[in-house]
The first five atom37 places (N, CA, C, CB, O) and aatype in JSON, in Angstrom:
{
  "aatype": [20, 20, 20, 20, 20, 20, 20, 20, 20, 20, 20, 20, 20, 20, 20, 20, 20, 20, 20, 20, 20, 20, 20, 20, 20, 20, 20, 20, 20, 20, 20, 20, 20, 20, 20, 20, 20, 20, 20, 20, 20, 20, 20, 20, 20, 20, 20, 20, 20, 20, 20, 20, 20, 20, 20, 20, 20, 20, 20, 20, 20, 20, 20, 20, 20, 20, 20, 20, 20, 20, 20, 20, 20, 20, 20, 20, 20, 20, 20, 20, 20, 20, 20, 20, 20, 20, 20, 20, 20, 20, 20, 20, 20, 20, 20, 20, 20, 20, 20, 20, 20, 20, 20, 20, 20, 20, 20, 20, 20, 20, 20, 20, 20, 20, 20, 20, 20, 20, 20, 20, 20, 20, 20],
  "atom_mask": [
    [1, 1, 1, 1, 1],
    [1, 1, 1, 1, 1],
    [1, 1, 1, 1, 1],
    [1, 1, 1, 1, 1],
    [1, 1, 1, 1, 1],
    [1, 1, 1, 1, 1],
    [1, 1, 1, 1, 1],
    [1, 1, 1, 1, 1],
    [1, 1, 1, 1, 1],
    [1, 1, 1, 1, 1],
    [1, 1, 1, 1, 1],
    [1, 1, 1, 1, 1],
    [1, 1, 1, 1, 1],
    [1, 1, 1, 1, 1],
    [1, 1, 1, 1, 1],
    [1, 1, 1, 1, 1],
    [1, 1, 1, 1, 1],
    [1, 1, 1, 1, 1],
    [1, 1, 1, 1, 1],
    [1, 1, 1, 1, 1],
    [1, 1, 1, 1, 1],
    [1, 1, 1, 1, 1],
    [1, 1, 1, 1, 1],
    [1, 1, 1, 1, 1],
    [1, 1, 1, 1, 1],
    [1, 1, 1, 1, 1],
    [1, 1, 1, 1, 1],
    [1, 1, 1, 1, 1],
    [1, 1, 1, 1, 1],
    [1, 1, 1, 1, 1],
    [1, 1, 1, 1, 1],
    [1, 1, 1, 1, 1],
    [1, 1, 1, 1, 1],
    [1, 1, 1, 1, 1],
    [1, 1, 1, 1, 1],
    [1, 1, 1, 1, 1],
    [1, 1, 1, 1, 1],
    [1, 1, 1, 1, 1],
    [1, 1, 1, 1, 1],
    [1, 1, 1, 1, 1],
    [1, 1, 1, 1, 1],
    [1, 1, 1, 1, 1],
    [1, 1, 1, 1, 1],
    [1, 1, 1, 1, 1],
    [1, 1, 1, 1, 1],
    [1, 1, 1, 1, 1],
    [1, 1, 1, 1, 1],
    [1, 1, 1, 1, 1],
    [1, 1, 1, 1, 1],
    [1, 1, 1, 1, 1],
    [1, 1, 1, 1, 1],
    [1, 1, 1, 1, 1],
    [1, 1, 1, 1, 1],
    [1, 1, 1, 1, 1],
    [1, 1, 1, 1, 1],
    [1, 1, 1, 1, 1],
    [1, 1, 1, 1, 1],
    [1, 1, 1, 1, 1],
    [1, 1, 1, 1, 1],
    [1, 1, 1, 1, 1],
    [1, 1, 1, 1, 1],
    [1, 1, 1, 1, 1],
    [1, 1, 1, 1, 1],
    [1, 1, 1, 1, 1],
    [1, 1, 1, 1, 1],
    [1, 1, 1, 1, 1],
    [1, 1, 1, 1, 1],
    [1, 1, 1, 1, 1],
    [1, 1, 1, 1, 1],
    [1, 1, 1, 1, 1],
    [1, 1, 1, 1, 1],
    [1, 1, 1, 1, 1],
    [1, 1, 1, 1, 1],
    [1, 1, 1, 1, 1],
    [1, 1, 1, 1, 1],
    [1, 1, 1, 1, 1],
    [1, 1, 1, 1, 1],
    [1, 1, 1, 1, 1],
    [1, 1, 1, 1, 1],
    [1, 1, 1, 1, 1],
    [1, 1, 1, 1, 1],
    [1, 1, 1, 1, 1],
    [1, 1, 1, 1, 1],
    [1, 1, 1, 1, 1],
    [1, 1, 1, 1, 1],
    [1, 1, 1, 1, 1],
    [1, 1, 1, 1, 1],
    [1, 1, 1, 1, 1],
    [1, 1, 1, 1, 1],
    [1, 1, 1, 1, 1],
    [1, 1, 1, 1, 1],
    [1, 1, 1, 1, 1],
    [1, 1, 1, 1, 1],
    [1, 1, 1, 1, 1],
    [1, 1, 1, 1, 1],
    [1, 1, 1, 1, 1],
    [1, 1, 1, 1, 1],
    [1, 1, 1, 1, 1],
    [1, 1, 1, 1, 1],
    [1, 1, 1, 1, 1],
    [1, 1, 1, 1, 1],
    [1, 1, 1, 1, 1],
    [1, 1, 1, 1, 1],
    [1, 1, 1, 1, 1],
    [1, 1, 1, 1, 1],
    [1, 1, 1, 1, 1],
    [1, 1, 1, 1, 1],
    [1, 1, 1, 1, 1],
    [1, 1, 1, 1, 1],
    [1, 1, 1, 1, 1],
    [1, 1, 1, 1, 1],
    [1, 1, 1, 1, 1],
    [1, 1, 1, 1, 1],
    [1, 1, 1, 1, 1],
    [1, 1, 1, 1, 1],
    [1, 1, 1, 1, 1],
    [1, 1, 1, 1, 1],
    [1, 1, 1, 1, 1],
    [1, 1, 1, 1, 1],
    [1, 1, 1, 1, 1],
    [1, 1, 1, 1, 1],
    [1, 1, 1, 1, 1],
    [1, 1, 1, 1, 1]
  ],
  "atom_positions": [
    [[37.51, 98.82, -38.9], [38.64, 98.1, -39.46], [39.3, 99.03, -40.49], [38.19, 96.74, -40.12], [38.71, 99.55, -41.43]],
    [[40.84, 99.22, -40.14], [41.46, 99.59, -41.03], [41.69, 99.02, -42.69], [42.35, 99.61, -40.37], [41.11, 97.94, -42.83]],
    [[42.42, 99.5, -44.03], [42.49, 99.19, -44.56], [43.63, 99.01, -45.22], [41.84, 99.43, -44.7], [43.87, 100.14, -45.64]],
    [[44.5, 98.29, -45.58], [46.18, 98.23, -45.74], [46.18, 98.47, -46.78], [47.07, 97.04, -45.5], [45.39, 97.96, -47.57]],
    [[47.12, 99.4, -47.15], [47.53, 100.06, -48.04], [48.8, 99.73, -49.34], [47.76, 100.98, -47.27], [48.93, 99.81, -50.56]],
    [[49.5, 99.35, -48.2], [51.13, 99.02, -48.62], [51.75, 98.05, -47.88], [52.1, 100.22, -48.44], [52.26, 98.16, -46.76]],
    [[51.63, 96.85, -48.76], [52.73, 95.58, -47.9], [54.77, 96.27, -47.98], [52.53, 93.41, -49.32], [55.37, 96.52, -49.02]],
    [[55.38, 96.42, -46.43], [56.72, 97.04, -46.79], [57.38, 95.83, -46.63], [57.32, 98.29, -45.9], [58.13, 95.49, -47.55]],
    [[57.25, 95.04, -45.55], [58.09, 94.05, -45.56], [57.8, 92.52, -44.4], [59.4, 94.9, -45.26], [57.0, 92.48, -43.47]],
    [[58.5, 91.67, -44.76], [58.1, 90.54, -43.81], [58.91, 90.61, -43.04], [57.97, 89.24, -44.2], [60.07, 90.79, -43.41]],
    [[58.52, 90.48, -41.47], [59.61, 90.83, -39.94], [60.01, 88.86, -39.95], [58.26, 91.74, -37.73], [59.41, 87.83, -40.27]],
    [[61.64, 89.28, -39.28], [61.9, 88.16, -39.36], [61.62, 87.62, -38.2], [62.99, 87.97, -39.77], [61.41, 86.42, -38.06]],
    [[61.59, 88.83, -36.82], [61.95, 88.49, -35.32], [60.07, 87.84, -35.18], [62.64, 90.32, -34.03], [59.14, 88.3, -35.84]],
    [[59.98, 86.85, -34.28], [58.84, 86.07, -33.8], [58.42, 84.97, -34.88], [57.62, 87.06, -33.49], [58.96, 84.88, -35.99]],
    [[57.35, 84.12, -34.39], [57.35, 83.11, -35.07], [55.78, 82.82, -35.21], [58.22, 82.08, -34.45], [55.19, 81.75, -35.07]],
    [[55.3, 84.04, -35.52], [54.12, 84.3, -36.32], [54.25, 84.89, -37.34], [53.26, 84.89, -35.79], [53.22, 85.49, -37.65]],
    [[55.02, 84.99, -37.98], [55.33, 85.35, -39.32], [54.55, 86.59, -39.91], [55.08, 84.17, -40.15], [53.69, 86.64, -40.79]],
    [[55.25, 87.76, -39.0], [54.13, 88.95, -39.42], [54.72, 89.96, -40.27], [53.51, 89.77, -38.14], [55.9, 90.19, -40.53]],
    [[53.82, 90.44, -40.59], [54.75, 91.34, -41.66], [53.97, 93.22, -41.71], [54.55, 90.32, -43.67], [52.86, 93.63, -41.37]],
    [[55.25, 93.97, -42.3], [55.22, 95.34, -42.09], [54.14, 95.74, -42.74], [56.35, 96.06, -42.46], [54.25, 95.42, -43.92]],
    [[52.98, 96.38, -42.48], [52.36, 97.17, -43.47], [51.83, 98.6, -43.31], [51.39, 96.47, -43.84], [51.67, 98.94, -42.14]],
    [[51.54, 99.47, -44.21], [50.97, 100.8, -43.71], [49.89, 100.92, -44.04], [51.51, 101.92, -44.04], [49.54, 100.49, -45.14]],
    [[49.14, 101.44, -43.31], [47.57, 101.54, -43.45], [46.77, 102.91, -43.53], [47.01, 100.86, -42.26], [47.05, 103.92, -42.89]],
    [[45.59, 102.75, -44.54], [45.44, 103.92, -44.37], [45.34, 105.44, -43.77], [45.14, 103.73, -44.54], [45.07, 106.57, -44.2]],
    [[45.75, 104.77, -42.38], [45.88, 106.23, -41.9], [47.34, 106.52, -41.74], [45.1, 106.52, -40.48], [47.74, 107.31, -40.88]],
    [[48.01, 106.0, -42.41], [49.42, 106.18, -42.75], [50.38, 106.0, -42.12], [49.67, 107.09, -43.04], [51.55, 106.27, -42.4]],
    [[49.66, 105.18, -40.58], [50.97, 104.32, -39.85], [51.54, 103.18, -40.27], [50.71, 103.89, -38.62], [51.16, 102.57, -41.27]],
    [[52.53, 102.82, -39.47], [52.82, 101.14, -39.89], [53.04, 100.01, -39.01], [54.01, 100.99, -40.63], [53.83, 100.07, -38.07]],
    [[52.42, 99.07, -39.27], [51.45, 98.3, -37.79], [52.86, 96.88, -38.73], [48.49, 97.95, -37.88], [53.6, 96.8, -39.7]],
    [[52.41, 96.11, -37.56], [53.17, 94.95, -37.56], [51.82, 94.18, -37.78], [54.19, 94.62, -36.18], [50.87, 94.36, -37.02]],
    [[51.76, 93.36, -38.77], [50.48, 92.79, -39.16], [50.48, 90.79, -38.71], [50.36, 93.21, -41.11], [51.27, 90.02, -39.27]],
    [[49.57, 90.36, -37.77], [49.94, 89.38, -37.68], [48.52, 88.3, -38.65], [50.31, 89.28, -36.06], [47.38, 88.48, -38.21]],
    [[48.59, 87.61, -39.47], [47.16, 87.0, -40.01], [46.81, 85.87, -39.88], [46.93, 87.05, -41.19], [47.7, 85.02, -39.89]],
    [[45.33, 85.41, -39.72], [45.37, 84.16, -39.23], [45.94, 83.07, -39.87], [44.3, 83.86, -38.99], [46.12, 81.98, -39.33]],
    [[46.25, 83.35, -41.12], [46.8, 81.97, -41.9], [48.0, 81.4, -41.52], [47.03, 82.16, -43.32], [48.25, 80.2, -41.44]],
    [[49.21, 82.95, -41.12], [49.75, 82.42, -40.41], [50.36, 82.22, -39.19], [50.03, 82.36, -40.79], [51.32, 81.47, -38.99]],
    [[49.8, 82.89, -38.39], [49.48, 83.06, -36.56], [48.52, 82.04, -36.46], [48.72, 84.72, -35.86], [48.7, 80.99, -35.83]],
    [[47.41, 82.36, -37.15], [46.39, 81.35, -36.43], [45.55, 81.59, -35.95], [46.64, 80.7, -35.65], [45.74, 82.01, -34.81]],
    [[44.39, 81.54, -36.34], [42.84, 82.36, -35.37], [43.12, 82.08, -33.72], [40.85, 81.33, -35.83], [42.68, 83.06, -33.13]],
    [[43.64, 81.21, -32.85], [43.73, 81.86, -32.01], [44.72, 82.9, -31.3], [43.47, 81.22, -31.6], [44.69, 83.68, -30.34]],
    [[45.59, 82.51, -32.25], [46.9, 83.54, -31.59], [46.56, 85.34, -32.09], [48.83, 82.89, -32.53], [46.75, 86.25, -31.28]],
    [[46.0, 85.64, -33.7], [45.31, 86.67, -33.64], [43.82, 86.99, -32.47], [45.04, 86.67, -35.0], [43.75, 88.18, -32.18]],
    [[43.06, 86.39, -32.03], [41.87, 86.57, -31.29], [42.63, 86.79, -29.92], [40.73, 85.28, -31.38], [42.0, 87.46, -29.11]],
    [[43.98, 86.29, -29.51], [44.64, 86.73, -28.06], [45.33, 87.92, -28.08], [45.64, 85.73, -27.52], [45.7, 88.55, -27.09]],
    [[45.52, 88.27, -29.43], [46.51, 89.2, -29.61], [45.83, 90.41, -29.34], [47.17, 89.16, -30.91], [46.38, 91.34, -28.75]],
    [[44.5, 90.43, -29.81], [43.49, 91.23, -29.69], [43.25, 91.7, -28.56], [42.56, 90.78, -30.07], [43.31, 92.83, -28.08]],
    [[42.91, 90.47, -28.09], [42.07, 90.36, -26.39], [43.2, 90.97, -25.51], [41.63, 88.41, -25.68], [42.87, 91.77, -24.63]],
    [[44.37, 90.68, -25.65], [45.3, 90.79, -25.09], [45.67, 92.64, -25.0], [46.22, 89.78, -25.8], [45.8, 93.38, -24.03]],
    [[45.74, 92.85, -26.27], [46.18, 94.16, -26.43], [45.22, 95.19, -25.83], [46.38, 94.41, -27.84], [45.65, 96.15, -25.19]],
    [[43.55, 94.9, -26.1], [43.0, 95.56, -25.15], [42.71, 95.82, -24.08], [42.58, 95.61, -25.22], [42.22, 96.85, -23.63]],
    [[43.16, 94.35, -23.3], [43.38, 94.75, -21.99], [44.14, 95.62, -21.7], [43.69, 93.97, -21.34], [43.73, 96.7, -21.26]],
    [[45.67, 95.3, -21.91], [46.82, 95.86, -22.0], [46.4, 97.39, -22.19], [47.67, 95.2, -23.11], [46.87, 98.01, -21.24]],
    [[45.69, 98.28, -23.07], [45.56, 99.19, -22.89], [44.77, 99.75, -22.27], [45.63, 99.44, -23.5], [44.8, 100.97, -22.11]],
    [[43.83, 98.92, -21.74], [42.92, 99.23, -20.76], [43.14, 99.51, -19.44], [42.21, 98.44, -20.73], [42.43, 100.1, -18.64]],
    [[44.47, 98.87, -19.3], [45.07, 98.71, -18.01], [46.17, 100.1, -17.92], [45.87, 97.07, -17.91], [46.55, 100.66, -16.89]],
    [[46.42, 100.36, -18.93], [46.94, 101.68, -18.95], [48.62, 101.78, -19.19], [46.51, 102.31, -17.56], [49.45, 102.66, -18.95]],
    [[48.74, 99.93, -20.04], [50.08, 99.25, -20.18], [51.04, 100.38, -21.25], [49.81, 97.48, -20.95], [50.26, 101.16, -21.81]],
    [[52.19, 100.57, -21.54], [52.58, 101.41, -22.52], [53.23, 100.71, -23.59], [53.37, 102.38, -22.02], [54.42, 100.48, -23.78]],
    [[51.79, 100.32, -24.51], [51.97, 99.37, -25.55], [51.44, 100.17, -26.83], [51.17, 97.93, -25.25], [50.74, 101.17, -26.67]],
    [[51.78, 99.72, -28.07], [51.61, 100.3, -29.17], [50.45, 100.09, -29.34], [52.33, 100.03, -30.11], [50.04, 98.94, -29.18]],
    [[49.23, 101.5, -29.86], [48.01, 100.88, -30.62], [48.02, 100.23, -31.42], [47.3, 101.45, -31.08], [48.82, 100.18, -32.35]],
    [[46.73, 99.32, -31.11], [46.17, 98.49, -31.87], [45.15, 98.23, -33.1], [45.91, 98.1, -31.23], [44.1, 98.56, -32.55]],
    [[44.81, 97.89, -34.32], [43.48, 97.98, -35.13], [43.46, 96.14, -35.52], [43.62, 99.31, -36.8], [44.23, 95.19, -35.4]],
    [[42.02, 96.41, -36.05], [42.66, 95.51, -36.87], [42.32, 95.82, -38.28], [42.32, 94.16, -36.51], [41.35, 96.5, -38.59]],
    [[43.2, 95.28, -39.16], [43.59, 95.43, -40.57], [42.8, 94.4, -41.67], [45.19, 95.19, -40.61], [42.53, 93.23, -41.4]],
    [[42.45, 95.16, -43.15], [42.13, 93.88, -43.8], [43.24, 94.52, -45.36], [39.93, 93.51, -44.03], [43.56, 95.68, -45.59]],
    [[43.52, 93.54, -46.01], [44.09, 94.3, -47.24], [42.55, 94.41, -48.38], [45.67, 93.2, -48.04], [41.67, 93.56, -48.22]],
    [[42.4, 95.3, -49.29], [41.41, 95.51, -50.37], [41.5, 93.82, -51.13], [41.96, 97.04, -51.55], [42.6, 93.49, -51.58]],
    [[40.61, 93.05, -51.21], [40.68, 91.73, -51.98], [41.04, 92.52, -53.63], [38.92, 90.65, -51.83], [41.95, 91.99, -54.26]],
    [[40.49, 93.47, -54.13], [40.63, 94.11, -55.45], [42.16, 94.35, -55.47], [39.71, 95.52, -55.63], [42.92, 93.8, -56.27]],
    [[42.54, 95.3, -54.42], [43.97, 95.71, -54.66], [45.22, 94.79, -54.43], [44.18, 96.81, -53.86], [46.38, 94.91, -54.84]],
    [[44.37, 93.4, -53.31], [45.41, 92.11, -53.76], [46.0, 91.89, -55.09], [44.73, 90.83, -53.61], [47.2, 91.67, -55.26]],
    [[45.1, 91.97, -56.07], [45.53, 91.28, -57.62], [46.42, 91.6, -58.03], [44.83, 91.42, -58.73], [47.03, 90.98, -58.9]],
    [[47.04, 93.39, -57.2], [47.73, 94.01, -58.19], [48.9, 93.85, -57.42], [47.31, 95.43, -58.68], [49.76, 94.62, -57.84]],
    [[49.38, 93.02, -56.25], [50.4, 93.21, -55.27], [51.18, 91.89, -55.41], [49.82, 93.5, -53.75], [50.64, 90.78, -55.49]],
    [[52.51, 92.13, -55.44], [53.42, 91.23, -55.59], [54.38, 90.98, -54.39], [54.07, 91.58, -56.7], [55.45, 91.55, -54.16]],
    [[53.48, 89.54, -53.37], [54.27, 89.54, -52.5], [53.86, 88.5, -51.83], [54.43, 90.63, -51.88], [52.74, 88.06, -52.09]],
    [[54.66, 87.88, -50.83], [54.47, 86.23, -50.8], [52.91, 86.46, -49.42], [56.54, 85.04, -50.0], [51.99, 85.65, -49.37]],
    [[52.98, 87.22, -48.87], [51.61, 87.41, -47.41], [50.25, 88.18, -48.34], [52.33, 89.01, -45.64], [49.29, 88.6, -47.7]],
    [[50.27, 88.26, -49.46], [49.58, 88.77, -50.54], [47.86, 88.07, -49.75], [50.33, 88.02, -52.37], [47.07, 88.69, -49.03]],
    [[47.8, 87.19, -50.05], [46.82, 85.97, -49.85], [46.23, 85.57, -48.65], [47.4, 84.87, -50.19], [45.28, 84.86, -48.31]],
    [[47.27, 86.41, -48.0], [47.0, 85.91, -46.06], [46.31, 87.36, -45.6], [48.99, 85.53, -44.77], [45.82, 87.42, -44.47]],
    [[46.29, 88.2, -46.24], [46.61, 89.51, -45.34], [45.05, 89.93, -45.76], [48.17, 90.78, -45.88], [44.27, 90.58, -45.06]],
    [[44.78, 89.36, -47.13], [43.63, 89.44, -47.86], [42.81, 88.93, -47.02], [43.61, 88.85, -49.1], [41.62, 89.2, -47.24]],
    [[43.06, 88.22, -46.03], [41.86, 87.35, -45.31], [41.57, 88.06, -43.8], [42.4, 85.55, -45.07], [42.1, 88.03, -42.69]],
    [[40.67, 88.56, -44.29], [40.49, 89.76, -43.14], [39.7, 88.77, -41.78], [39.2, 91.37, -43.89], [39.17, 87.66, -41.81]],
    [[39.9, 89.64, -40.77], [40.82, 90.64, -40.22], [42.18, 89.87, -40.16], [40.33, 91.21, -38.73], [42.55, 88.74, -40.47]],
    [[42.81, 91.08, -39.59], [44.27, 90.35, -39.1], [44.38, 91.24, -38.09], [45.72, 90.27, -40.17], [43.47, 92.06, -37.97]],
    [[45.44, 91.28, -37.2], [45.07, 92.1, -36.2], [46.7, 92.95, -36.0], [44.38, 91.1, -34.77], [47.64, 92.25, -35.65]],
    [[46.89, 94.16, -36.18], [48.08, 94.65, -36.07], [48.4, 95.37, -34.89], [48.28, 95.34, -37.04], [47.47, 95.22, -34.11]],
    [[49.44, 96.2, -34.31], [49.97, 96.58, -33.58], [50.89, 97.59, -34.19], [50.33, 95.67, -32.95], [51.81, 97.37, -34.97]],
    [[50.34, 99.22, -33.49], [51.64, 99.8, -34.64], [52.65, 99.91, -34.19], [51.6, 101.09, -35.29], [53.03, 99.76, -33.02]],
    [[53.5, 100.35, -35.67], [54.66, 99.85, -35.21], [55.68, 100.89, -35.02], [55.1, 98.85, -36.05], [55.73, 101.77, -35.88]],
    [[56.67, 100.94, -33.81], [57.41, 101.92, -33.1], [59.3, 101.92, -32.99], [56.74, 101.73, -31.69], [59.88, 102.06, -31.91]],
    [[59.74, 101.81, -33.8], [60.73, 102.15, -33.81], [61.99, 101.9, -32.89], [60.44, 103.0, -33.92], [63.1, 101.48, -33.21]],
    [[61.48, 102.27, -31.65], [62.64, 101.97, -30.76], [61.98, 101.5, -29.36], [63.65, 103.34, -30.57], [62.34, 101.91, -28.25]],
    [[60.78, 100.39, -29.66], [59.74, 99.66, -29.29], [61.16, 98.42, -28.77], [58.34, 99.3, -30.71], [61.87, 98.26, -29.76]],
    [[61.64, 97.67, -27.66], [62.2, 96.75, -27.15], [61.15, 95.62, -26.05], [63.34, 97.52, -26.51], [60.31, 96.05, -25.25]],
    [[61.51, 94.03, -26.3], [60.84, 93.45, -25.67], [61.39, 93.72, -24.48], [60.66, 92.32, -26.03], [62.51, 94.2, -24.34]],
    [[60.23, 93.29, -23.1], [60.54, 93.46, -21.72], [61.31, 92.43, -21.17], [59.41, 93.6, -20.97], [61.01, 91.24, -21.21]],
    [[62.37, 92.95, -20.64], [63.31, 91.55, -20.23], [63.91, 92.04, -18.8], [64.8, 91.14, -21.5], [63.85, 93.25, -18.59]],
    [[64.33, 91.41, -18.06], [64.59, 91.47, -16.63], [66.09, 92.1, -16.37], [64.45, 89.95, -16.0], [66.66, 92.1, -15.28]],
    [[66.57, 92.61, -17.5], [67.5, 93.73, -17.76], [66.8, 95.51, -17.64], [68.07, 93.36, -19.39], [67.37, 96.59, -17.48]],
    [[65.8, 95.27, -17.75], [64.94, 96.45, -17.62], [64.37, 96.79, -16.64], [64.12, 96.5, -18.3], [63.9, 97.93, -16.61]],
    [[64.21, 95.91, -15.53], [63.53, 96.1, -14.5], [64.19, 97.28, -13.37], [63.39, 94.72, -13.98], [63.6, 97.56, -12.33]],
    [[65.2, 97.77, -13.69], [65.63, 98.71, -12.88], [65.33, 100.2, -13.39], [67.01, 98.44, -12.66], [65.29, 101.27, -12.79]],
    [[65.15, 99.84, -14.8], [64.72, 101.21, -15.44], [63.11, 101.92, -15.55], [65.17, 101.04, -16.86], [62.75, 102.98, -16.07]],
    [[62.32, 100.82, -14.83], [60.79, 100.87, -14.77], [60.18, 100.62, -13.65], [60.21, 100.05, -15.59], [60.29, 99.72, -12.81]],
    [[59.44, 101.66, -13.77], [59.59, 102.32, -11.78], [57.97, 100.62, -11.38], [58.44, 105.53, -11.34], [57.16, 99.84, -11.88]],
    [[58.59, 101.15, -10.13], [57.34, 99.71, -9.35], [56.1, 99.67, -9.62], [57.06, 99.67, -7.75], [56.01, 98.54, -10.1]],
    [[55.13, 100.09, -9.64], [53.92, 101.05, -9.73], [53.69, 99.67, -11.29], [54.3, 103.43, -10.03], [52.84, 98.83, -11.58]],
    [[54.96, 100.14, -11.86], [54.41, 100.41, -13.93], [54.98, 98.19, -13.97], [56.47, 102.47, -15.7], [54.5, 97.23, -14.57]],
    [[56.13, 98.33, -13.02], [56.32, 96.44, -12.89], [55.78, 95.76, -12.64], [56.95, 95.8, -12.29], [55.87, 94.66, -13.19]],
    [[54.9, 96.01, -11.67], [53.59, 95.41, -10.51], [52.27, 94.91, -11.89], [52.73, 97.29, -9.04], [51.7, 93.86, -12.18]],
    [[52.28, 96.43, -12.47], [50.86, 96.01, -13.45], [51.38, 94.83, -14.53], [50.19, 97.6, -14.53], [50.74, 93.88, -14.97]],
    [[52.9, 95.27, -14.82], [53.21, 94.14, -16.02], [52.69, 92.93, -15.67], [54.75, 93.86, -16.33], [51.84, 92.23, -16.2]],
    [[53.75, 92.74, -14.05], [53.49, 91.48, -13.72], [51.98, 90.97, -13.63], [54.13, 91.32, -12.55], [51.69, 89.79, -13.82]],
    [[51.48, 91.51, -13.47], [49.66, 91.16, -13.27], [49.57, 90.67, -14.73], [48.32, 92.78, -12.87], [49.67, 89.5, -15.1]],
    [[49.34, 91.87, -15.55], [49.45, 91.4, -16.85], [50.11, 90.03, -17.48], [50.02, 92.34, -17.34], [49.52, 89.13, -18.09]],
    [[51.35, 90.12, -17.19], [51.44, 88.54, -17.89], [51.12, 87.66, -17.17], [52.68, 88.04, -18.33], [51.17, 86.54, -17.69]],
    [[50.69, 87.73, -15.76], [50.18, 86.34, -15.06], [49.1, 86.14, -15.73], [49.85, 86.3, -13.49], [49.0, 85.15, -16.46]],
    [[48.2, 86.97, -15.62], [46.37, 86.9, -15.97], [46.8, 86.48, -17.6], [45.11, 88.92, -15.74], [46.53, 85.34, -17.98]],
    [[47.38, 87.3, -18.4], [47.16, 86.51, -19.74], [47.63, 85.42, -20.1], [47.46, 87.05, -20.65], [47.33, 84.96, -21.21]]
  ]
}
C-alpha cells in the first residue's frame, strides 16, 4: 500500500466523489474511498482493475492508497477524514485518459474491442 502524500484536488466528473492525490512515488492517482464510494464500489474497483490488467486492457495502474492518520491533522481539506480511512483504492491518473464510448470504436482495432466487450459483459 501506497502512501498519499498530497491531497490536489476533488474531481467533479463521476459520482463517487474521488479526489486527486499524489503519492509517494510521486504519481497522481484518482483516489476513490470507501466513505464515499462505498466498500463495495472500492472492492470492484479493485477486482475490476486487476482483471482489466490482467487481461492486458490499456488501463491506468492501479494501488491502493492510505493517507498518514498523523499527517491528516495537519491537512486542510474537506476528503481529509475519508482518505484517512485506509485503503482506498486509486487509479493513476493520465491526462489525456478519455471514457470508452461508441464514437471510438472505429479508432480501436477488433482484437483490443472484442476483449473490452468481454470485459464489460463479465464485470
Amino acid at each position: 500500500m501506497k502512501r498519499i502524500i498530497e491531497i490536489i484536488d476533488r474531481l467533479a466528473q463521476g459520482f463517487t466523489g474521488a479526489t486527486l492525490c499524489r503519492a509517494e512515488d510521486g504519481r497522481a492517482y484518482v483516489v476513490k474511498t470507501r466513505r464515499r464510494a462505498g466498500s463495495n464500489a472500492v472492492i470492484s474497483e479493485w477486482i475490476g482493475g486487476r482483471i482489466g490488467l490482467a487481461m492486458g486492457l490499456p488501463i491506468p495502474a492501479i494501488e491502493l492508497l492510505a493517507l498518514d492518520k498523523n499527517a491528516a491533522g495537519y491537512l486542510i481539506h474537506p476528503d481529509v477524514e475519508a482518505l484517512a480511512e485506509a485503503p482506498s483504492f486509486g487509479s493513476c491518473f493520465v491526462e489525456s485518459v478519455v471514457e470508452f464510448s461508441a464514437e471510438l470504436n472505429d479508432r480501436v482495432p477488433n482484437h483490443l474491442r472484442a476483449r473490452i466487450l468481454f470485459f464489460d459483459w463479465w464485470i
